[in-house]
Biopython code that builds the backbone (N, CA, C, O; Angstrom):
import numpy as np
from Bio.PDB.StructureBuilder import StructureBuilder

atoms = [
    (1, "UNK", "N", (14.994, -13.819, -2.132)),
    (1, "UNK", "CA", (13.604, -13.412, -2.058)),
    (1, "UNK", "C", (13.589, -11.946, -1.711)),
    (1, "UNK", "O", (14.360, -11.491, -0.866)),
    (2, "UNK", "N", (12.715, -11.206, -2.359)),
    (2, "UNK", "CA", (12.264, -9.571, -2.418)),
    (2, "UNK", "C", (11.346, -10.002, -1.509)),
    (2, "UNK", "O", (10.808, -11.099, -1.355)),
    (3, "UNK", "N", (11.229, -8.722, -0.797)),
    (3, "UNK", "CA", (9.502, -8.491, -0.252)),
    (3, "UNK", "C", (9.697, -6.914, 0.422)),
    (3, "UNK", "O", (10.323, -6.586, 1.430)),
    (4, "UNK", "N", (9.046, -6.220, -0.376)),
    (4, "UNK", "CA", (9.224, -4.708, -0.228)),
    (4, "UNK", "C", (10.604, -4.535, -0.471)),
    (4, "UNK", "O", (11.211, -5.002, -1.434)),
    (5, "UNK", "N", (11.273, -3.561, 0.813)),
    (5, "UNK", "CA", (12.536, -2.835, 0.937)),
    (5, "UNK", "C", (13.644, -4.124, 1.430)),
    (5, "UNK", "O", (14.854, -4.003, 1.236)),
    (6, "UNK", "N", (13.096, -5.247, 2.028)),
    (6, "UNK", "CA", (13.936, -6.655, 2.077)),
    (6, "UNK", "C", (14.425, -7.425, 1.175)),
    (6, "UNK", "O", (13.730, -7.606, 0.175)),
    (7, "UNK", "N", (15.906, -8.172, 1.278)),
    (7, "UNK", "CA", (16.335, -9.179, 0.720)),
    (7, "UNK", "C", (16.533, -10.146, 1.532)),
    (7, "UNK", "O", (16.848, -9.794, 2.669)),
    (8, "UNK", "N", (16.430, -11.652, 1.267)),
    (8, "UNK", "CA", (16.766, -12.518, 1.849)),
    (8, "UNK", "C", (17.450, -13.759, 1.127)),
    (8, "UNK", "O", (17.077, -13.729, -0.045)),
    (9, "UNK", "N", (18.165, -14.667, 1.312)),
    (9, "UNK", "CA", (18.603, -15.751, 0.673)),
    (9, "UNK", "C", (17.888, -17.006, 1.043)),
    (9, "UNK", "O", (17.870, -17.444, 2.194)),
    (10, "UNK", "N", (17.309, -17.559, 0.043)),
    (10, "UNK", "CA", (16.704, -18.848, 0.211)),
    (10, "UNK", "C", (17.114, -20.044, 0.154)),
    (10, "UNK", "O", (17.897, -20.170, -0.787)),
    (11, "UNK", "N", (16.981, -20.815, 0.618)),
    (11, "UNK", "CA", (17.461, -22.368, -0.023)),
    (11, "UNK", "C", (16.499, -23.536, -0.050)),
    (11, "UNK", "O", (15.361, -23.217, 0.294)),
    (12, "UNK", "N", (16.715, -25.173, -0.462)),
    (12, "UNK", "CA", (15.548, -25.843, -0.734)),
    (12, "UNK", "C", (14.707, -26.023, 0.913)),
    (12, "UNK", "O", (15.400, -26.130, 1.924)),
    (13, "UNK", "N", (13.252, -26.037, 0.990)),
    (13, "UNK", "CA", (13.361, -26.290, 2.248)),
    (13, "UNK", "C", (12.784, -25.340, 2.956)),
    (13, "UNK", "O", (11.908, -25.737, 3.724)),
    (14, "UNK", "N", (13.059, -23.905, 2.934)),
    (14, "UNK", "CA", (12.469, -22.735, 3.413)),
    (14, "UNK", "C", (11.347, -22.552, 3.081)),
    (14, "UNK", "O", (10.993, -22.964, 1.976)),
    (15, "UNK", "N", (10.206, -21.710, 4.139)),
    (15, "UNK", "CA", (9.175, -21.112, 3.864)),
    (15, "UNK", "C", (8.898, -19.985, 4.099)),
    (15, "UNK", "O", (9.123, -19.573, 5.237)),
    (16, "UNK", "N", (8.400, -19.224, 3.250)),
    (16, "UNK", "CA", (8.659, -17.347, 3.199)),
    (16, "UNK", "C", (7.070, -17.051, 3.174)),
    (16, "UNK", "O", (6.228, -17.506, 2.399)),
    (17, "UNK", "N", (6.891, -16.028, 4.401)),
    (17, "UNK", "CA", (5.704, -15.517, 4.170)),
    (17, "UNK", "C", (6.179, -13.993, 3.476)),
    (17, "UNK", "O", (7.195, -13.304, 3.572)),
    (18, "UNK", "N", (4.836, -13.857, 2.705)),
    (18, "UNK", "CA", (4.647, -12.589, 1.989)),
    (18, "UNK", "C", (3.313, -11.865, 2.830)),
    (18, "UNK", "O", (2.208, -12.389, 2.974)),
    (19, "UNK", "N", (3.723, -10.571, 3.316)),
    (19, "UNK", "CA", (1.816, -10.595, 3.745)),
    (19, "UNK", "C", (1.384, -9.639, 2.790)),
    (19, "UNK", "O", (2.066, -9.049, 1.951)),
    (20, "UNK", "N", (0.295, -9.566, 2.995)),
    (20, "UNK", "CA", (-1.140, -9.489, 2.184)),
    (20, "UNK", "C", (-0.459, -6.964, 1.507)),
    (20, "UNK", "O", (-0.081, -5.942, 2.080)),
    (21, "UNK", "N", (-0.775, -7.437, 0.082)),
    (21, "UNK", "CA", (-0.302, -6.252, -0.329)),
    (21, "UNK", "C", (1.487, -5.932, -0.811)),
    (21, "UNK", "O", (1.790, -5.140, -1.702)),
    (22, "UNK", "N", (2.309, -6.589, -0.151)),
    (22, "UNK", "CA", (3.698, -6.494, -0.231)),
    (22, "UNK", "C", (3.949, -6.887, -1.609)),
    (22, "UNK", "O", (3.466, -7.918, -2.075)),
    (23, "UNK", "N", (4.766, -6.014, -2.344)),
    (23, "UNK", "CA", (5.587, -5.776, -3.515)),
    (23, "UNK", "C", (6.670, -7.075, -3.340)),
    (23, "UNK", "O", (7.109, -7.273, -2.206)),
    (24, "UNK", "N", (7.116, -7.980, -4.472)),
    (24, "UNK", "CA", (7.981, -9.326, -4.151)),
    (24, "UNK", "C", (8.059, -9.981, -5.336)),
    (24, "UNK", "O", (7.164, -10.144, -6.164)),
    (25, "UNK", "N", (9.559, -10.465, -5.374)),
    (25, "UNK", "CA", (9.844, -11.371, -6.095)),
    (25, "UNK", "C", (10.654, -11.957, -5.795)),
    (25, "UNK", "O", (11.135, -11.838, -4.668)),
    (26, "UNK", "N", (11.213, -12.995, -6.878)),
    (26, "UNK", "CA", (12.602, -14.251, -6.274)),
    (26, "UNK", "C", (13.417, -14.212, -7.391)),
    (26, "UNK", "O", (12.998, -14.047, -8.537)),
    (27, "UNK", "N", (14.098, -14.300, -7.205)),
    (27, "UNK", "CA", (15.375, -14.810, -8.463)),
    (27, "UNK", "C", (16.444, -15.435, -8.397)),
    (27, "UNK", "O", (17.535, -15.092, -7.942)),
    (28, "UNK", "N", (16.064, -16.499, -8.930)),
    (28, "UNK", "CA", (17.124, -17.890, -8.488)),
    (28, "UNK", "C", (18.580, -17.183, -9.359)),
    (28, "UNK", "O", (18.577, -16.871, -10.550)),
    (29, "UNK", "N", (20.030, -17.014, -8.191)),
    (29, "UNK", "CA", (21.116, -16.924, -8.246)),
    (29, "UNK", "C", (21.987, -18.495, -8.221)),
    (29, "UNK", "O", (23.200, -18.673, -8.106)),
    (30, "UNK", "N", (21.168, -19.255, -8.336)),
    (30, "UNK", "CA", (21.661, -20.960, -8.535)),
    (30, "UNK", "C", (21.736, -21.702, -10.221)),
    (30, "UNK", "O", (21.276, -21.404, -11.323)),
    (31, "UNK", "N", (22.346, -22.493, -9.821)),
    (31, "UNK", "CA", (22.243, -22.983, -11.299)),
    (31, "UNK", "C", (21.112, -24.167, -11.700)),
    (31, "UNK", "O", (20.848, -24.289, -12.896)),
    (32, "UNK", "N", (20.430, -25.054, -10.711)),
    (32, "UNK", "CA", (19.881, -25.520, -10.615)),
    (32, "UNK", "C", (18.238, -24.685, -10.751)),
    (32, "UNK", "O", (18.098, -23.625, -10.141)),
    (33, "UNK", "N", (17.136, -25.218, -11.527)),
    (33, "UNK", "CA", (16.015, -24.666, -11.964)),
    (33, "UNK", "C", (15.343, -24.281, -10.508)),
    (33, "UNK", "O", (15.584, -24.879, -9.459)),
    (34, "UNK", "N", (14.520, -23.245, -10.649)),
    (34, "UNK", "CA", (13.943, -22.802, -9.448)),
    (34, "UNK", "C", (12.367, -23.396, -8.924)),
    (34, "UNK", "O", (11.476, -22.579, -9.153)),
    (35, "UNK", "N", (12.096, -24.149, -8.536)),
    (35, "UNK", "CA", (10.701, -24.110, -8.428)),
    (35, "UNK", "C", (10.001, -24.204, -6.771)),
    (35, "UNK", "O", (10.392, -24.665, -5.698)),
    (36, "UNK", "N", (9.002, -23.630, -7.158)),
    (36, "UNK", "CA", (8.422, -23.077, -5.604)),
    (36, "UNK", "C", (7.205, -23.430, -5.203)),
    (36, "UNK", "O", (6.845, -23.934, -6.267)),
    (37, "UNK", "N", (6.126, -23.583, -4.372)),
    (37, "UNK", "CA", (5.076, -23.805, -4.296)),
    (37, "UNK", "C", (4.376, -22.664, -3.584)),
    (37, "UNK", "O", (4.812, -22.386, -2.467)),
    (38, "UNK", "N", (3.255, -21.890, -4.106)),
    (38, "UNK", "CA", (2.019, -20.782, -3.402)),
    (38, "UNK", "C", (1.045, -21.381, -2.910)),
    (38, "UNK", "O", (0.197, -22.135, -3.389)),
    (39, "UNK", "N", (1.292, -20.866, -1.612)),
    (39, "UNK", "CA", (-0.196, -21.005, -1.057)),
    (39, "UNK", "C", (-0.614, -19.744, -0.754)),
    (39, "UNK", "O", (0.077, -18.900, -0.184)),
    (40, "UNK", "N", (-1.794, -19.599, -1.149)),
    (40, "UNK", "CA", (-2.522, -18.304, -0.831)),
    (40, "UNK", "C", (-4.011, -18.601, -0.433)),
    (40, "UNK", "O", (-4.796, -19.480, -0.790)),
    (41, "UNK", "N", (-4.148, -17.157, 0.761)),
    (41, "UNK", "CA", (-5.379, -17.466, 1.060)),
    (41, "UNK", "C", (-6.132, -15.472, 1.483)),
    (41, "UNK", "O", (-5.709, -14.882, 2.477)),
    (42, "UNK", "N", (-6.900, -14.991, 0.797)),
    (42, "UNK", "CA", (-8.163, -15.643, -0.081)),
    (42, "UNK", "C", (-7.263, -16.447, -1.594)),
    (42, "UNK", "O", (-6.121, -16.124, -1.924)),
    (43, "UNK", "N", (-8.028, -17.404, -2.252)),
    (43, "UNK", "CA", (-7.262, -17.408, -3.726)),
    (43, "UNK", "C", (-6.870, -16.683, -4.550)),
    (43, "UNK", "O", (-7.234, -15.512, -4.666)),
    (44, "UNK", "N", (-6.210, -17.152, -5.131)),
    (44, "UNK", "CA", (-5.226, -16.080, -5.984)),
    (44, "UNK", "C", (-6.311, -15.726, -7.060)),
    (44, "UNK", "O", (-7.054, -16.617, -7.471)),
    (45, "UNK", "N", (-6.442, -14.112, -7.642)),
    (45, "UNK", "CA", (-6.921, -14.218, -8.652)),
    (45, "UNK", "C", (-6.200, -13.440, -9.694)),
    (45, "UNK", "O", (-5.347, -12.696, -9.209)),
    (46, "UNK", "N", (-6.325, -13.393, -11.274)),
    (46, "UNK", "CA", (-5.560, -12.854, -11.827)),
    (46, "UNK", "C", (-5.607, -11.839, -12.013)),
    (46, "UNK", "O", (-4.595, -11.355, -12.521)),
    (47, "UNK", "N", (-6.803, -10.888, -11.721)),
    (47, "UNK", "CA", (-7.233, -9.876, -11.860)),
    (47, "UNK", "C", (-6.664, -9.052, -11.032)),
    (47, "UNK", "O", (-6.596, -7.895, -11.446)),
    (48, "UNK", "N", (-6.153, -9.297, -9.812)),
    (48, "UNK", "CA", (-5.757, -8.769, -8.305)),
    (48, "UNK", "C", (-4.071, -8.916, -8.321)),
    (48, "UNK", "O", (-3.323, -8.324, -7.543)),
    (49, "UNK", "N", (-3.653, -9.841, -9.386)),
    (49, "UNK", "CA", (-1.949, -9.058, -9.635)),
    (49, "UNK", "C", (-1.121, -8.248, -10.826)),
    (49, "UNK", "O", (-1.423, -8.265, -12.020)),
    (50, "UNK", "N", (-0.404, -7.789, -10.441)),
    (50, "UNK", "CA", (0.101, -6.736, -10.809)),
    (50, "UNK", "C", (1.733, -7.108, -10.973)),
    (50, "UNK", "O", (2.456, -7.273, -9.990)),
    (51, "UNK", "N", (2.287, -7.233, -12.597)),
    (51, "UNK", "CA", (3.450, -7.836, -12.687)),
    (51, "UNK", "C", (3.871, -6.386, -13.231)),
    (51, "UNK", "O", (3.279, -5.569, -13.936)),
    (52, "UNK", "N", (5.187, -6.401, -12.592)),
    (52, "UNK", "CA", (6.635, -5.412, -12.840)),
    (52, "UNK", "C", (7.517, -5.729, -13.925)),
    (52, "UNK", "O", (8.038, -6.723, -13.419)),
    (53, "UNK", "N", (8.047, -5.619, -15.002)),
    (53, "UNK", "CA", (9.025, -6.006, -15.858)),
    (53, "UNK", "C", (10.719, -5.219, -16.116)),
    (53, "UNK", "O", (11.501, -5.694, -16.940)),
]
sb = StructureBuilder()
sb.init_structure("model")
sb.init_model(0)
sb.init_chain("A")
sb.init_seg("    ")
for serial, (resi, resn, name, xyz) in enumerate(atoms, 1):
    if name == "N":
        sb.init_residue(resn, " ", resi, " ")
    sb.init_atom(name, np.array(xyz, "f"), 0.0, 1.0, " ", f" {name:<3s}", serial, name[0])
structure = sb.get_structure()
């Protein structure tokens, strides 16, 4: 897990806060498929993110 100038290693099970504004991503280094669950609060809208490629 990214979040700004941080790295961290995740595994199944963990919960990662992101706060509000922070630059972030994940990238599963496993071989097994990645999947995650968001909770966000206010709701997410699509208008309000901003993807990096």
């Amino acid at each position: 897990m990214h979040i700004d100038d941080e790295n961290q290693f995740v595994e199944a099970g963990d919960a990662v806060y992101i706060p509000p504004n922070a630059k972030q991503f994940i990238y599963n280094c496993g071989t097994k498929p990645l999947i995650f669950i968001c909770i966000v609060d206010p709701a997410w809208r699509k208008e309000d993110e901003t993807i990096f490629e």
